[in-house]
Structures are given as C-alpha cells and as structure tokens.
C-alpha positions in Angstrom: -29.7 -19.1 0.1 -26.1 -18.3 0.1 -24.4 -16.0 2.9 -23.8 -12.7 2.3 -20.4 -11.0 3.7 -19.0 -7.5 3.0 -15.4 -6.3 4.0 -14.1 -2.8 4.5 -10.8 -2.1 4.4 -8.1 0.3 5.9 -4.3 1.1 5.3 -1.7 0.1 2.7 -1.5 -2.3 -0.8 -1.0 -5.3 1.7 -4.2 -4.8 3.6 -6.5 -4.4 0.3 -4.6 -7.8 -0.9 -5.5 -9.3 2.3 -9.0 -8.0 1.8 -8.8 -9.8 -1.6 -7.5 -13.4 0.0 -10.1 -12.5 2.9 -13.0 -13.1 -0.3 -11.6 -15.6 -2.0 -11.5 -17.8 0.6 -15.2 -16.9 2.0 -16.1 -17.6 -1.6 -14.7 -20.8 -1.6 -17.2 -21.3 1.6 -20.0 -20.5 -0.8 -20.3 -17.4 0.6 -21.5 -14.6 -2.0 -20.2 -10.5 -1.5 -23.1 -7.7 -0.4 -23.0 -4.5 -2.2 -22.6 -3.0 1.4 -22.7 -3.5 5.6 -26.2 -3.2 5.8 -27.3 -6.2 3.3 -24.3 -9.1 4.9 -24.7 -11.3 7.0 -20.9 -10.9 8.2 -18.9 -7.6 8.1 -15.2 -8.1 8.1 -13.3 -4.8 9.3 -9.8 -5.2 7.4 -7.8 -2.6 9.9 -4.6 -0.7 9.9 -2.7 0.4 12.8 0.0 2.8 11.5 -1.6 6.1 12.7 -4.4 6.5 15.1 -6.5 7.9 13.3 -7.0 5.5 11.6 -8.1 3.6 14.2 -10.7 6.0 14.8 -12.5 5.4 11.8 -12.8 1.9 12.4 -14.4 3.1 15.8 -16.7 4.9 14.2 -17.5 2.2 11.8 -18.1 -0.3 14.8 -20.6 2.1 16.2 -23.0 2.0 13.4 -22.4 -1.8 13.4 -23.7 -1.9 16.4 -26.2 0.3 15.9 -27.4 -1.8 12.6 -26.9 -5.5 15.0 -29.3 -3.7 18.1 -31.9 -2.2 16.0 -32.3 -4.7 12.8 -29.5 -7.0 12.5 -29.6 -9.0 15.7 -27.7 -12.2 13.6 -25.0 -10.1 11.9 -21.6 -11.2 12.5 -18.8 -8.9 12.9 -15.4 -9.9 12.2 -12.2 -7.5 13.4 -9.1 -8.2 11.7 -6.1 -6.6 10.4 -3.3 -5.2 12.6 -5.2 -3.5 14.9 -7.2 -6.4 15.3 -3.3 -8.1 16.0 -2.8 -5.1 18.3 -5.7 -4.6 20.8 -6.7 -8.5 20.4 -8.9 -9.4 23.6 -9.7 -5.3 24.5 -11.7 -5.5 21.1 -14.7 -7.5 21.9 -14.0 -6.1 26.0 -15.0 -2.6 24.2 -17.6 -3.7 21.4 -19.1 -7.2 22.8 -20.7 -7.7 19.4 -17.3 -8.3 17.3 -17.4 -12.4 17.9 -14.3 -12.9 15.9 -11.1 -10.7 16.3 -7.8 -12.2 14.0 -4.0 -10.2 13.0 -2.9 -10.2 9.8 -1.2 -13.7 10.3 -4.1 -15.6 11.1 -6.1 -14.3 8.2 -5.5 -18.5 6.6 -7.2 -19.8 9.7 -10.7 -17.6 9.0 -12.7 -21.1 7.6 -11.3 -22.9 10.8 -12.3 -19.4 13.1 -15.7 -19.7 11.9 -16.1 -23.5 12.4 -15.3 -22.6 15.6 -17.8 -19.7 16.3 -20.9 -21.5 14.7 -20.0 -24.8 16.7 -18.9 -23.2 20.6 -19.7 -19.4 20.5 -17.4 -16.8 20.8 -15.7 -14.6 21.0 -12.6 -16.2 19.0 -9.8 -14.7 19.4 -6.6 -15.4 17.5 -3.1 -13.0 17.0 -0.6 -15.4 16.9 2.1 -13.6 15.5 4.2 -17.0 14.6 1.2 -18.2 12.4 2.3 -17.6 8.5 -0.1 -16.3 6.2 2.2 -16.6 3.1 0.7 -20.2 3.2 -2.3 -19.1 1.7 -1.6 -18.6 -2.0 -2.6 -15.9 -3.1 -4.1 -17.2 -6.0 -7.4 -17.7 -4.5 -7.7 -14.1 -3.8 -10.8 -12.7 -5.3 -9.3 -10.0 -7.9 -11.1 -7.2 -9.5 -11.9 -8.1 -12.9 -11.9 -4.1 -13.9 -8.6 -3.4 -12.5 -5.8 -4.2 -14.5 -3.0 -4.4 -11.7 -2.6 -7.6 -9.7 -0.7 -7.6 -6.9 1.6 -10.2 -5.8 2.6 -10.6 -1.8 6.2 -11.6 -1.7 7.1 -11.4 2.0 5.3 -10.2 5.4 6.3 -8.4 8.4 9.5 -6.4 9.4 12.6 -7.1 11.2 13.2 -3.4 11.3 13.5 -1.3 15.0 12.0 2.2 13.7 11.5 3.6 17.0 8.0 5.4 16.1 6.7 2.0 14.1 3.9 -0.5 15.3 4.5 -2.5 12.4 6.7 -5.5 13.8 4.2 -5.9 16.4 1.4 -6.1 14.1 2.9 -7.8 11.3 5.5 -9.8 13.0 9.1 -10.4 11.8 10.4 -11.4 8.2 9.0 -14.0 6.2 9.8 -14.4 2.6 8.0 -16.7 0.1 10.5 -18.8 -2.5 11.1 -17.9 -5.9 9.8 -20.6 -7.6 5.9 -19.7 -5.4 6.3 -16.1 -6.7 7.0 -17.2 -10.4 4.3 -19.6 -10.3 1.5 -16.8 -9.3 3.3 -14.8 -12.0 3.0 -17.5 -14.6 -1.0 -18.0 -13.4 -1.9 -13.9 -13.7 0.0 -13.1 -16.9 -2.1 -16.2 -18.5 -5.0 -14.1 -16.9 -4.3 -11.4 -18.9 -3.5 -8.7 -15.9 -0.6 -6.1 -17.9 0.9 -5.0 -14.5 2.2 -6.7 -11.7 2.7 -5.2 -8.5 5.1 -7.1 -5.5 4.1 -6.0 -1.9 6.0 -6.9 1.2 6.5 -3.9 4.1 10.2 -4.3 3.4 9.7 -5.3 0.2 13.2 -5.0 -1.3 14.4 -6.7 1.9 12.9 -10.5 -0.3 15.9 -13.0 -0.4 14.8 -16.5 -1.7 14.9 -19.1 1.3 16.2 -21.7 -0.8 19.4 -20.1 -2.7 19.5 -16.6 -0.9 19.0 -14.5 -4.3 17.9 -11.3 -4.0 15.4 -8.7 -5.0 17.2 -8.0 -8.1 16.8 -11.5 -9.3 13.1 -12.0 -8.6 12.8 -8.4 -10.8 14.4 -10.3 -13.3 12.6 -13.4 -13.1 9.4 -12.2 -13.2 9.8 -10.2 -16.0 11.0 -13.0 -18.3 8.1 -15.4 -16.5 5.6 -12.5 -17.6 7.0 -11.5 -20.6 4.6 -11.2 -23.9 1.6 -10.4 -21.5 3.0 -8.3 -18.0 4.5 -5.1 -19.4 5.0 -3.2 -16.1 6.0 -4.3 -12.7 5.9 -2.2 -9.9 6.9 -2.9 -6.1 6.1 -1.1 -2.8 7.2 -0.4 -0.2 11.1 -0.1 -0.6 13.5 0.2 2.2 16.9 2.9 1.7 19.0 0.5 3.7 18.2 -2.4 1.0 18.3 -0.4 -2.0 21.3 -1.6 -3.1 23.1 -1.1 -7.0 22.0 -4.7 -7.8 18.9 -3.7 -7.4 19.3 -0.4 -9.2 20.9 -2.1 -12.3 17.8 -4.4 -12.4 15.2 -1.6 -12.5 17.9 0.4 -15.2 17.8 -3.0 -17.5 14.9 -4.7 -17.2 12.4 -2.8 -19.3 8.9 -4.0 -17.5 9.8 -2.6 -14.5 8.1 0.9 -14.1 10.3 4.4 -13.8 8.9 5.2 -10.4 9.8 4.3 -6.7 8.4 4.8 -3.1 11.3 5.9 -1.4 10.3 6.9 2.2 12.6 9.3 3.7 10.7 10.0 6.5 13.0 13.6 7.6 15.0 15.7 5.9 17.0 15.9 9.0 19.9 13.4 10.2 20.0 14.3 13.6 15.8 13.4 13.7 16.6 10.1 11.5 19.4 8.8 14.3 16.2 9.5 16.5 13.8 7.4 15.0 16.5 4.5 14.1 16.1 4.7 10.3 19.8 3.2 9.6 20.8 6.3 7.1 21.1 9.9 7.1 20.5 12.8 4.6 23.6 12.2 2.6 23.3 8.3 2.6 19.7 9.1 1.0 20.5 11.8 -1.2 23.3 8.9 -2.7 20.8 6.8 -3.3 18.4 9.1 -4.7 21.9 10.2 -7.2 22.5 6.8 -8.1 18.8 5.9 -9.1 18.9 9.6 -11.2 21.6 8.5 -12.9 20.8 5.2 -14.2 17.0 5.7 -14.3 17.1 9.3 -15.9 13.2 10.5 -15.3 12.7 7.9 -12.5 9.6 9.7 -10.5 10.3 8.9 -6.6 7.8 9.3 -4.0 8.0 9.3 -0.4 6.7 9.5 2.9 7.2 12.3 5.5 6.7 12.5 9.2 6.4 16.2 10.9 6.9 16.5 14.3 8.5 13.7 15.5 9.6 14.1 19.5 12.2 16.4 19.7 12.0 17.7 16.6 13.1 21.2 15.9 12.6 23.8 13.8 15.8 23.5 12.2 15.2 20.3 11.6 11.7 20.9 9.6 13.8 23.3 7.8 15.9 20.3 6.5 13.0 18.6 6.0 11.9 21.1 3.5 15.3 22.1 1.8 15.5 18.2 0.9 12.1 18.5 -1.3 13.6 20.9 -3.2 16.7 18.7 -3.6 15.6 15.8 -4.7 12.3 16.6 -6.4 9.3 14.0 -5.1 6.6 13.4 -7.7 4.6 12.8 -4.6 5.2 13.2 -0.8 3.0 11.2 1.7 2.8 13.6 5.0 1.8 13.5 8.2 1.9 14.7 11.7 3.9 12.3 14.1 1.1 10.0 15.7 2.4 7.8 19.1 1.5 4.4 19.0 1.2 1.8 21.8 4.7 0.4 22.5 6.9 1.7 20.4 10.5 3.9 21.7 9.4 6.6 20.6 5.8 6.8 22.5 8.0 7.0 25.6 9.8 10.4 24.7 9.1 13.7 26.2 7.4 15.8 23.8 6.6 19.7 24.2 6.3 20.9 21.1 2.4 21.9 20.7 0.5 20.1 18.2 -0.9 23.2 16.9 2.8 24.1 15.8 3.2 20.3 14.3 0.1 20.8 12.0 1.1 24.7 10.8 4.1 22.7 9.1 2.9 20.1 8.1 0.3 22.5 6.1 3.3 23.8 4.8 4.8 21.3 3.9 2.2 20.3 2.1 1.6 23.7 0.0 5.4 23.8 -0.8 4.7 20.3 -2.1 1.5 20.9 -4.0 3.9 23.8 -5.8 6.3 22.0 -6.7 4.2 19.3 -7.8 2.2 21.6 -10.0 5.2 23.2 -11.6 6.8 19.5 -13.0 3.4 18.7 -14.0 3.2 21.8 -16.7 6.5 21.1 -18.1 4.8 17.8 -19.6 2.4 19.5 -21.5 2.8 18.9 -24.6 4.5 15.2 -24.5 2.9 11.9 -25.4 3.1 8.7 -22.9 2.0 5.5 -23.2 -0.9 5.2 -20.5 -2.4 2.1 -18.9 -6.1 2.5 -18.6 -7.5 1.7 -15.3 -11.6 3.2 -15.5 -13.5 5.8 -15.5 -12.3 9.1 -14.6 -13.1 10.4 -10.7 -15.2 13.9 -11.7 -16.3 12.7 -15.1 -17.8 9.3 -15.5 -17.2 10.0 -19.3 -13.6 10.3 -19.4 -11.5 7.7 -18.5 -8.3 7.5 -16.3 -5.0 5.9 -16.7 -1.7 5.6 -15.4 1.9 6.4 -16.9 5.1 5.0 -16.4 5.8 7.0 -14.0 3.0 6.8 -11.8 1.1 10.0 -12.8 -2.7 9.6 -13.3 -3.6 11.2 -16.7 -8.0 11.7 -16.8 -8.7 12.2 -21.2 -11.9 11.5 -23.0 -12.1 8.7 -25.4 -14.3 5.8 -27.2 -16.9 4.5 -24.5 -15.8 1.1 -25.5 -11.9 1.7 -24.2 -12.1 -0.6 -21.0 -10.0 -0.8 -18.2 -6.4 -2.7 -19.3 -6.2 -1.5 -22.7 -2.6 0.8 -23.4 -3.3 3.9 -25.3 -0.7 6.7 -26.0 -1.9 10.1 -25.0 -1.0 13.4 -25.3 -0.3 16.1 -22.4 -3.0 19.0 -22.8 -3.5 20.3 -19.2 -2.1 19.9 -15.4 -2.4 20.1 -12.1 -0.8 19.4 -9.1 -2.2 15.5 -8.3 -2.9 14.6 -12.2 -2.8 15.6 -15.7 -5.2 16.0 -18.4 -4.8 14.7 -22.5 -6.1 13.8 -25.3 -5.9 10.4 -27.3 -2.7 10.4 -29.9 -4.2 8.6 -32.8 -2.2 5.3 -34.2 0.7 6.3 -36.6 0.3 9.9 -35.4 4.1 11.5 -34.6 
C-alpha cells in the first residue's frame, strides 16, 4: 500500500511552489497525496516567517498534530519546513518532540535523502543550511494543479537586501539566480502543457540577471514570451523591487504584449523619513517616479502594494503620508498590516512607544479608505468588456465561475457548466465591489 502524505502551506507564491516541488518529489518516492492531516502518514508544515502571526497558526496546527500522533496516530510523521523551519531550526523539535524532521527553504532538494536518513538512524534531522541551493531542483517535477491554469516558474531565491524590519535574508539566504537558458527550458516544457499564464517568482524578482551573460530582467520578459508564444498569453511576475525597476524593464512590460497590465509594487510608507528608517533604498518622490513612468508607458497598468503601519518611531504625520500617497497613486489593491518584530532583524532592537492599540486604529483606516477607493474604480468599469482568463468555480456560488483580467481583477459571471478552468472568454462588467466584479458572458461577434 502506498504512503500517504499531506502538506499545508503558509505565506507567499514561492512557498505554495515549494509546496508543489515538495509533492512532486514525494511522488516520485511513490508516495500518493491524503485528502487531509488526519488520513497521511506524513504531514509536511510548509511555513512562513514574515509576520508572527503567522507563526502562530502553525503552532496551533502542531498542537492538533500532536493531539492526532498521542491519541490515534502514534506512527505519523511530521515534517517542519519552510522559513520558519530555517529560523527556529533545533528549538522546533525542543518545543514539539514529535516533529522528526525540521528543513529551510534551501534544503527542500535534500527531503528523499532527510528521510533515508530518519527511517535508517532516527531523528530528529535537522537541516538549515543556508548555502544549500534549491534552484537545483527543477521545478519541473513539481506536482502542478491540473485545474489551475497559472504555472509558476521560480527564477531566483533569497535576498541580498538589508530592510531593517525583514527576516527574509535569514530565512531565504542571499541571491541566487537560475540561467536563462534553465528558465526558457521550463517555459518551453509548460507552454507544450498547455498552461496560458506564466507567472516568475523570486523575492527580488526583478533583481534576476543571467549568470552566464549578465542580462537582465527585461531580457528574460522578452525571452519567455517568444519561447511561449502561440500557447502562454500572459506572464506575470512577483514580487518586484522599486530599486530594480528600471526603464529597461518598463519598456519590456510596455512592448511585449504577454506580459500582464498589473504590478506588485510594495511601497511599504508613504513617508520618507519612515523609509530611510527601515533601509528601503528610495523615498516618496523616487516611488511616485516610478509609479509616473510605468503610468505613462503602461496607461491602465493596475499596481498593487504592500503597506506596513506602525513601524518604530513612526508618527502620526507620517501615517498621514502614508495615506495622502493612496490617493496619489491609486493601488488596485494594498496589502496592510501592523508592523510585527521579528527575531534579529535592526529594527526589532528599536525603542517603540507607540501603543499597539493606536497601530491597529490606523491600520483599520487605512484599510476603509482603501476599500473606498477600491470600490469607486471598480464602478467606473461597469459597463466595459475584458478578456477574462477562467480559473474555477466562483467562491459564493459554485454555479458561477471566476476569472481573472488583465489587470488582475477577479470577475465571478455565470456561464455553460462545461466552461473549465483555462479557457478565455470576454465578459462584460454588470456589477462591483470593492475586492471583485461581477459580468455577464459577451457572446462571439457581439460589439
């Protein structure tokens, strides 16, 4: 009978791709995936360490483990990876002795060798070495959703950035880039598979320069659409960098017609004085150029971002900035959040007094203002047509389906029960509301 395994997954694009490479090779084991915790016979806990709370769901999660491995389960075999699994290493099994196996991000190609290891000497095995290079395993072995017409491509890992509140480089370790000619090869393999959209991940993902000739992101744009031409008709990337946005690589998104009208752009404050703090190499105005330049040669690029409130030492003045630049520039979408310390990073070490009470009533505005603004772009496209990439069933209505635009906006509209995920329809705006619109089907040769 084959092994059963299950994996549950925190955090960004990169961690769900990892998730994927994390199956494909326990499939090549002959292992087989459990519909949930409760029916494998290992549980892999695929973590993220950016904020802390989310770090305390995983805690949670490895309570009822436990509770499962004491009471029914006595052979289940956990497995803690991801980059809190790279950042508390060793405390992890200290804490819950029934994780056995504890790996970063990094390690993630070593997992057949990690469980040779268990089944033959016990464990725990613990492994966070942060030279190890995962880009090694292709990601072609990665066990993809058949349903979901977006594949996603890892072009790089880690981050050579100092952001003074960020955990990343210690979780993810510095810059590695994989060559052109490995990306376009991938490409090659998933437009012959039939996926319509592409989407590169790195966590400076703009940052990619070829190891062999030193071309740039704007090249690779280039490349892979003319590799995935007649079957990838949009390409996406995440998540973007100001400092390496550069023209080149505005001109490339402006020609090059696969690549999507949308951008994550994170600002992080509206404020300079706060940005200086938290070492983002730009200000306000250095943004706000780059958001001009990408307005004029894009015009209806969507841009979202991400927002921290309440970073140390933050003022009110500040958070006013903050908010005055959403009304600037316009976000389709702003990711938000109260500042959260984390272990060993600059900005962990300085003196905070602002409450947190004070810290969440802005951030809830924040929010609001955000939601408003959302809500009033979202009417003025009622009435227009876009070509929508269908990716399932809608959330609230299993009879509707859901798709994606250019832009990045989620459109929910009923149609055939035979549509499928992947197919392109064009559809009409009827409704909208702040996080997604509503349409109808525009029938072939219809205006």
């Amino acid at each position: 009978m084959s092994r059963l395994y299950h994996v549950l997954t925190w955090g960004c694009q990169m961690n769900e791709h990892d998730s994927e490479k994390l199956a494909g090779l326990l499939e090549g084991l002959g292992w087989s995936e459990a519909p949930d915790p409760e029916n494998a016979d290992l549980v892999l806990l695929n973590t993220c360490a950016v904020r802390e709370k989310a770090e305390e769901k995983v805690h949670g999660m490895l309570d009822r483990l436990g509770h499962l491995q004491r009471t029914s389960r006595p052979d289940l075999l956990v497995a803690f990876c991801g980059c809190v699994g790279q950042l508390r290493g060793e405390e992890i099994p200290r804490r819950w002795p029934f994780v056995q196996l504890v790996f970063g991000p990094r390690n993630l190609p070593d997992l057949p060798a990690m469980l040779a290891e268990l089944a033959r000497d016990g464990g725990p095995v613990v492994r966070t070495d942060l030279s190890a290079n995962n880009l090694r395993l292709p990601g072609t072995l990665a066990r993809r959703d058949p349903e979901r017409p977006k594949a996603w491509i890892t072009i790089m890992e880690g981050c050579d950035k100092s952001c003074a509140y960020c955990i990343v480089p210690r979780t993810r370790g510095r810059e590695e880039y994989r060559s052109l000619d490995d990306i376009l090869a991938e490409v090659r393999l998933l437009a012959e598979e039939g996926f319509p959209e592409i989407e590169l991940l790195g966590q400076n993902v703009n940052a990619w320069r070829d190891p062999a000739t030193g071309a740039g992101f704007d090249v690779l744009l280039r490349r892979v659409a003319e590799e995935g031409r007649g079957a990838v008709r949009r390409i996406r990337f995440a998540t973007s960098h100001p400092v390496h946005l550069s023209s080149a690589i505005v001109r490339a998104m402006a020609e090059v017609p696969e690549v999507c009208d949308a951008l994550h752009l994170p600002v992080q404050s509206g404020s300079s004085r706060v940005l200086r703090a938290m070492r983002r190499g730009y200000d306000r105005e250095g943004y706000l150029r780059k958001v001009g330049e990408l307005r004029e040669a894009i015009p209806g690029i969507a841009l979202s971002t991400d927002v921290i409130v309440g970073f140390p030492g933050e003022t009110g003045e500040d958070f006013e900035e903050t908010m005055t630049l959403l009304e600037t520039v316009g976000f389709e979408q702003v990711f938000s959040f109260v500042y959260s310390p984390r272990p060993g990073t600059p900005a962990a070490e300085i003196e905070d007094p602002e409450p947190r009470e004070r810290k969440v009533e802005r951030l809830m505005r924040l929010q609001e203002r955000q939601k408003e603004l959302q809500l009033a772009r979202n009417r003025s496209l009622v009435g227009r047509v876009f070509e929508i990439l269908v990716e399932g069933k809608a959330r609230r209505d299993s009879t509707e389906w859901a798709g994606r635009t250019t832009t990045n906006r989620v459109v929910n509209f009923p149609g055939p029960p035979d549509l499928g995920p992947g197919r392109f329809v064009r559809v009409e705006i009827t409704d909208a509301g702040p996080h997604s619109l509503r349409g109808r089907i525009v029938p072939e040769g219809a205006a």
